[in-house]
C-alpha positions as CSV (number, residue, x, y, z in Angstrom):
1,X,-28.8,2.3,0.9
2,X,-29.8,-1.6,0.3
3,X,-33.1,-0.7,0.6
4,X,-33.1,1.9,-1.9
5,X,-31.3,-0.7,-4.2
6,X,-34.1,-2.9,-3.4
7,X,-37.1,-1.1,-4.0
8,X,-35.6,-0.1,-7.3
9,X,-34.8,-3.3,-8.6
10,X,-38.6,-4.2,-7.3
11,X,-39.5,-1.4,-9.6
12,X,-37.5,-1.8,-13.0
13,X,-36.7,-5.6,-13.2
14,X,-33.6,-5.3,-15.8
15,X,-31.7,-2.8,-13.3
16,X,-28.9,-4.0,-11.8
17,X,-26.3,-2.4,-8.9
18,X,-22.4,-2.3,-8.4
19,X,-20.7,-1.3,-5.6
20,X,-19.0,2.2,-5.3
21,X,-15.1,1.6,-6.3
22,X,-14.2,1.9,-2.1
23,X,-16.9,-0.9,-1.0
24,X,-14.7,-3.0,-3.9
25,X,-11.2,-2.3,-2.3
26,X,-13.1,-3.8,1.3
27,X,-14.2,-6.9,-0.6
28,X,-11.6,-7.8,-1.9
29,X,-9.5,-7.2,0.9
30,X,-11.7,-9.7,2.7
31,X,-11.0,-12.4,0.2
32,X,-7.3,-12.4,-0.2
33,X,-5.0,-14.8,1.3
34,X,-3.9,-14.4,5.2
35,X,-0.1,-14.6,3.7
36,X,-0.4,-11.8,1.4
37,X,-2.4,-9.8,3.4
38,X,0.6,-10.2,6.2
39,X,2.9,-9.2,3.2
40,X,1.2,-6.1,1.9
41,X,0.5,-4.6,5.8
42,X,4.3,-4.9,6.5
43,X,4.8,-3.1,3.2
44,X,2.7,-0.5,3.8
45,X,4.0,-0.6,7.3
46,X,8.0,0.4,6.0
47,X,6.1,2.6,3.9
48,X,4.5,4.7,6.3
49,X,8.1,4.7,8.8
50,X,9.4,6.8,5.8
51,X,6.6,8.7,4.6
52,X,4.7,9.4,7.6
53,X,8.1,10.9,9.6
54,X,9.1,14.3,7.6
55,X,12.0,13.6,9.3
56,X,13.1,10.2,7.9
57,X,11.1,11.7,4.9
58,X,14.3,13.8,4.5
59,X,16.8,11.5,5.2
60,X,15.3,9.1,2.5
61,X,15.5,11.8,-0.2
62,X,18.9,12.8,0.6
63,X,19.9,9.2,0.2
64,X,18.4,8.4,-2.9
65,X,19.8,11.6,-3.7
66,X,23.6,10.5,-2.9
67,X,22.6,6.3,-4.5
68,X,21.8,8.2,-7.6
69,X,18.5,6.2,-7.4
70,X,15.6,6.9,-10.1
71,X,13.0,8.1,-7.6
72,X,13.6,10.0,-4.4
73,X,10.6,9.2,-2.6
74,X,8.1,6.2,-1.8
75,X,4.1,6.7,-2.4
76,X,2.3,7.4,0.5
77,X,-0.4,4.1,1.0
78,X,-3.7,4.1,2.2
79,X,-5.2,2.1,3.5
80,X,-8.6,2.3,2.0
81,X,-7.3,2.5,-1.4
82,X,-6.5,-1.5,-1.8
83,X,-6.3,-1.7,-5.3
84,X,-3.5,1.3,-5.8
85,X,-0.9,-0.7,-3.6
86,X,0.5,-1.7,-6.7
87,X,2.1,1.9,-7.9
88,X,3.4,2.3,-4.1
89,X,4.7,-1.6,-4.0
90,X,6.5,-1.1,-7.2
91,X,8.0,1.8,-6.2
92,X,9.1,0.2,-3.3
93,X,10.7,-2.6,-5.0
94,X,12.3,-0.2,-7.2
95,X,14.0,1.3,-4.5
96,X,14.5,-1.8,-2.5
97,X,18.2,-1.1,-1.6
98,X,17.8,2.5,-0.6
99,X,15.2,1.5,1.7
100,X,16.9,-1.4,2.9
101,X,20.2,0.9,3.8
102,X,17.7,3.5,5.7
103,X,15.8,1.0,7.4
104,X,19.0,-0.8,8.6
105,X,20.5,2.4,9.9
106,X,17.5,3.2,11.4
107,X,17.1,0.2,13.0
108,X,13.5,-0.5,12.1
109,X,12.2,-4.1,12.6
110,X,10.4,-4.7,9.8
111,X,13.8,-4.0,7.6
112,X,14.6,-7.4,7.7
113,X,11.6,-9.0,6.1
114,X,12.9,-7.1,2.7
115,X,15.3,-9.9,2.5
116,X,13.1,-12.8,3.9
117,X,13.4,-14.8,1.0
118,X,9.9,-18.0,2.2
């Protein structure tokens, strides 16, 4: 791949390159902050207890169901996709209450870093 790049830039001097839109997510992965790195990979960590479990899937709905909440459901995250975190995070804030509820009942251990207020 580079070397294609290369011998094309050898070839028509005003070309230029960009990364695809995945190699972008990677970079700038690499580059953020060890703190909110820790922060987004426990989000995506309660995320994935709900979402990835049809189970607890189920029993989310049905309480966001009974709380009268706006959504019923979290967005699935993945993990290559770094820069569409935001829809899932804002849903998850959104829905911060329900979640904390299931994930107290559930007795998950990241429920408690909802709360943690540093």
């Amino acid at each position: 791949m580079f070397v294609a790049v290369a011998k094309i830039k050898g070839k028509a001097k005003g070309c230029s390159s960009v990364h695809c839109i995945l190699h972008q997510h990677a970079l700038t992965m690499k580059k953020m902050p060890p703190f909110k790195k820790e922060a987004l990979s426990e989000t995506v960590k309660i995320i994935n207890f709900i979402k990835s479990r049809p189970k607890n899937n189920r029993l989310f709905r049905i309480l966001c169901g009974d709380m009268e909440s706006l959504h019923t459901s979290l967005l699935l995250h993945t993990e290559i996709r770094w820069l569409f975190r935001d829809k899932s995070l804002i849903r998850l804030f959104e829905l911060r209450n329900e979640v904390g509820i299931f994930l107290r009942d559930n007795d998950f251990v990241l429920g408690e870093k909802l709360y943690d207020e540093r």
